[in-house]
C-alpha positions in Angstrom: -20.8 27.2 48.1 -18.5 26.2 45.1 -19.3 22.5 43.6 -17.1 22.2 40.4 -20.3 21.3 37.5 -21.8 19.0 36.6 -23.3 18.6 39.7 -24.3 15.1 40.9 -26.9 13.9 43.4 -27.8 10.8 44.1 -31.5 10.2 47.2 -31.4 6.8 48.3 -34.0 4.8 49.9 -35.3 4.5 53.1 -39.2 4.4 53.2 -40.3 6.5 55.6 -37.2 7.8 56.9 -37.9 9.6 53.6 -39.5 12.4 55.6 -35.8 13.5 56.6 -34.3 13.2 52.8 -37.0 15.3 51.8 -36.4 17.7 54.4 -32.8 17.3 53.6 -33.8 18.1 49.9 -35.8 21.2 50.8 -32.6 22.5 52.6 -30.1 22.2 50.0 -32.6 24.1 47.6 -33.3 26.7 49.8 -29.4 27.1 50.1 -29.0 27.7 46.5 -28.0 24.2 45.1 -29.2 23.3 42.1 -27.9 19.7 40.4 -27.2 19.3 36.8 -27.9 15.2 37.3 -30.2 13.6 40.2 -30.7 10.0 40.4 -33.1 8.2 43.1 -34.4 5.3 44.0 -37.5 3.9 46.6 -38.5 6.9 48.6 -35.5 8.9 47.1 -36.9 8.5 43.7 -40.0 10.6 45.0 -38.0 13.1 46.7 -36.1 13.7 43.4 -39.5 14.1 41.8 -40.6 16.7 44.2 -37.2 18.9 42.7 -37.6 17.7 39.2 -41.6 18.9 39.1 -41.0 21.9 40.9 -43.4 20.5 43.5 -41.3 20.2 46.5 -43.5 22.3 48.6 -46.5 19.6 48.1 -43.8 17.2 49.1 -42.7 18.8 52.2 -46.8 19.3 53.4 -47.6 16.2 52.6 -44.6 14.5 54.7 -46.0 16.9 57.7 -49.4 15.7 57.4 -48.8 12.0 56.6 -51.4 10.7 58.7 -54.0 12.3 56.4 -52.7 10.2 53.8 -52.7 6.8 55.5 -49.9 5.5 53.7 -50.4 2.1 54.5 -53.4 0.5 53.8 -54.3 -3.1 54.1 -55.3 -4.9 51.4 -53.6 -8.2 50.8 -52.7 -10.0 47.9 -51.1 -13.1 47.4 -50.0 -13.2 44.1 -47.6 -11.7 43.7 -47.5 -11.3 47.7 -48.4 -7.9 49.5 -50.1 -6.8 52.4 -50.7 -2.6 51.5 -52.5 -0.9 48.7 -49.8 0.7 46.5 -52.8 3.3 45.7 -51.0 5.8 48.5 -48.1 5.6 46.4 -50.2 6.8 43.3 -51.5 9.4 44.9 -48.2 10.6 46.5 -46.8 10.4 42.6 -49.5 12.0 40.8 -48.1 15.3 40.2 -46.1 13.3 37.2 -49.2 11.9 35.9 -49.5 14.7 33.5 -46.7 13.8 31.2 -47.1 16.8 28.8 -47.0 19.0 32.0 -44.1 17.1 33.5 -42.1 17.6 30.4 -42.7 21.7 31.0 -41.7 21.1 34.8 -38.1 19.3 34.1 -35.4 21.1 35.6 -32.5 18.7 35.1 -32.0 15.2 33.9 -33.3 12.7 36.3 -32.7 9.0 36.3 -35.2 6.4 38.4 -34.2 2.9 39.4 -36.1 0.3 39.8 -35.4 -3.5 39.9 -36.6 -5.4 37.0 -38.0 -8.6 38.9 -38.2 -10.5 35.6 -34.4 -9.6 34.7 -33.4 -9.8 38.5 -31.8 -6.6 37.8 -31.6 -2.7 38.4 -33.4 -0.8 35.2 -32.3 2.9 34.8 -35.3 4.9 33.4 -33.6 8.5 32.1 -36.2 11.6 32.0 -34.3 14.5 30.4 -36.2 18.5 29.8 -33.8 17.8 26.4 -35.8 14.9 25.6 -35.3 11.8 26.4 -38.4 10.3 28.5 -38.5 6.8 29.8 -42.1 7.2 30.9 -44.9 6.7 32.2 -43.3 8.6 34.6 -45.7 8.2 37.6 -45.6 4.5 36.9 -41.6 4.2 37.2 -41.8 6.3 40.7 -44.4 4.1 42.2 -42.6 1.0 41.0 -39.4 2.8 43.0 -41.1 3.2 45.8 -42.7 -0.7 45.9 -41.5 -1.5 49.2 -41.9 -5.9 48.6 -44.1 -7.6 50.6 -45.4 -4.0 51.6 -46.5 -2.7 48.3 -47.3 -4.8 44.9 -45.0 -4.3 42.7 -46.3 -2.3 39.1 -46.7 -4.1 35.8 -45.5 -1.6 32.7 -45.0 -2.8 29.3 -45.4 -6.7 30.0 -42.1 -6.1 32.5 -42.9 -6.8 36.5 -40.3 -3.6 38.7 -40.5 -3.1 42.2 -38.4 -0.8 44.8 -35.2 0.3 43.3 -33.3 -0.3 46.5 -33.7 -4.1 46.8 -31.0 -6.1 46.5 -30.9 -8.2 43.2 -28.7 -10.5 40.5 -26.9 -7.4 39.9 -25.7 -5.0 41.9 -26.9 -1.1 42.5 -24.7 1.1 39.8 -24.6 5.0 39.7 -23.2 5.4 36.6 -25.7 7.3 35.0 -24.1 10.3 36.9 -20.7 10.1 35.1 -19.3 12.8 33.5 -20.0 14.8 37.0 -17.6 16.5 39.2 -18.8 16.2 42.0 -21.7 14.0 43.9 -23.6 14.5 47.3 -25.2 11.2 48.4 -28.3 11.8 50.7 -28.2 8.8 53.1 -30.8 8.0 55.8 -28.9 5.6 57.7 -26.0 5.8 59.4 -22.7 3.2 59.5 -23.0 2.8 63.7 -25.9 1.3 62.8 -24.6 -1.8 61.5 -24.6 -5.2 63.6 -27.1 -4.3 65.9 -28.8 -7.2 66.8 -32.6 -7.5 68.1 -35.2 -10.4 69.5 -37.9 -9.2 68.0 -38.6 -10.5 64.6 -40.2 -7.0 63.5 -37.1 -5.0 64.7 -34.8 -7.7 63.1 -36.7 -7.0 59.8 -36.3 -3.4 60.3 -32.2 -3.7 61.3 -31.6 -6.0 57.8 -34.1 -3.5 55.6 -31.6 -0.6 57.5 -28.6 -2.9 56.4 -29.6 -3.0 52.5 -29.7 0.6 52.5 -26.2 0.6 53.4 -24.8 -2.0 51.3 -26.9 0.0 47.8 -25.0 3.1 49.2 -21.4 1.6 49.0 -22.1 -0.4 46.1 -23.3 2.9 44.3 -20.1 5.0 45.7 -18.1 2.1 44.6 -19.4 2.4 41.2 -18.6 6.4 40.7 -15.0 5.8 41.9 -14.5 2.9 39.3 -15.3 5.3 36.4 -12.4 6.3 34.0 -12.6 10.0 35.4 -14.0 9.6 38.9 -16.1 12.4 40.9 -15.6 13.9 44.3 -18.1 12.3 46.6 -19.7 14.0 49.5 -22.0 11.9 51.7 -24.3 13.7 53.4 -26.5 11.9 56.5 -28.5 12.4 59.5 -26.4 14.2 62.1 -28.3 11.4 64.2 -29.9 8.1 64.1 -33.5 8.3 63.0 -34.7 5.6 65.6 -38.5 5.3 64.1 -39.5 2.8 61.5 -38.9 3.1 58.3 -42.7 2.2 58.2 -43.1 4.6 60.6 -45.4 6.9 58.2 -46.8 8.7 61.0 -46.8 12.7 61.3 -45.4 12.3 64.7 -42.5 11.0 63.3 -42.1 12.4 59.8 -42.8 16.0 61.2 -39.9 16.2 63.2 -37.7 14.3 61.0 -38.5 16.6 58.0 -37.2 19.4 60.1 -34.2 17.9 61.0 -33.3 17.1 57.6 -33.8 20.9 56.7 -31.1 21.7 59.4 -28.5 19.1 59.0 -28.8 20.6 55.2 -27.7 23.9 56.6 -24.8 22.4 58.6 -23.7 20.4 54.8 -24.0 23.6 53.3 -22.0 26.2 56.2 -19.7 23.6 56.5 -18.4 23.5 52.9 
């Protein structure tokens, strides 16, 4: 395994599909990668966090045993709109609520999106073990993961952000990453997947949510290859569809996915 340095890595979004990034994550680790620069967003900001605090294990167990966590729990509100409890999200982000700590715990520089609703635009919080900290950390992960609709989004310094990989006035850029050689993007969804067309307004919800993620993928990609000195790009994916939910957050699910990212990982790494 030779990636020419610095090494890139970019974990999109993909709520609970997340269970295979993570897995997917956890792989690449235990093959010996190590990135210089990871950037994430939604569920792929969490993941990143798992590597970035040293607490990927926790990750992993708690992606297993999701139903002990009941992800989504209801509790409207309708200003600004939401139907879950973004409390779940907390709790799946409090190992970075010890900033002191998750300054010792940094193990590479590691940039969260978010979309500031009041700008109508990505915002690129950079945490650094050098020093630069865009924090409150925990805050800027939840805020990633603030699904619309599904989670409210989080309030932090008078400025309103929600999920990172929702579509906005501007459009998703990675260019926090340049100056890398190379770049693995960890995508949950794959291109077949595009155009399928369902009755049900549920599934239809689910196909366009499915359909974002790509679009924030190639709009990313297309931002690396417009730099001045361009990386090499690998995209890396499920070796199959993940047909559950991405609100799926259900061990039944999740479990199996987790495992599958681990071994499509392997099949990345043996096949370089």
């Amino acid at each position: 395994m030779e990636f020419k340095r610095p090494l890139g890595l970019v974990l999109t979004g993909g709520g609970a599909l997340g269970s295979w990034q993570a897995g997917c994550l956890q792989g690449l680790l235990d093959g010996g990668l190590r990135p210089d620069r990871v950037l994430g967003y939604s569920s792929g900001a969490l993941a990143g966090a798992g590597g970035f605090l040293g607490v990927m294990p926790e990750l992993v167990r708690r992606w297993r045993r999701i139903d002990e966590g009941r992800i989504l729990r209801f509790s409207p509100k309708f200003s600004p709109f939401s139907l879950f409890s973004g409390a779940s999200l907390f709790e799946s982000a409090s190992a970075a609520r010890d900033e002191t700590a998750a300054r010792r715990s940094a193990s590479f520089d590691f940039t969260v999106v978010t979309v500031d609703l009041g700008r109508d635009e990505p915002a690129y919080h950079r945490f650094s073990p050098s020093g630069e900290w865009d924090g409150p950390l925990e805050h800027r992960l939840v805020a990633s993961a603030s699904i619309p609709v599904i989670f409210p989004p989080v309030e932090i310094g008078g400025c309103v952000f929600s999920d990172g990989g929702i579509p906005c006035g501007k459009p998703l850029s990675y260019a926090s990453l340049e100056g890398c050689r190379e770049v693995i993007v960890i995508e949950m969804v794959r291109p077949e997947e595009r155009g399928r067309r369902y009755w049900n307004p549920l599934r239809r919800y689910e196909q366009q949510g499915r359909e974002a993620a790509l679009d924030q993928a190639e709009r990313g990609i297309a931002s690396l290859r417009a730099l001045p000195d361009p990386p090499r790009v690998h995209r890396l994916r499920p070796s199959r569809i993940l047909e559950f939910s991405m609100l799926d957050f259900k061990s039944a699910y999740c479990s199996p996915a987790l495992d599958g990212g681990i071994a499509d990982a392997r099949r990345f790494l043996d096949s370089l």
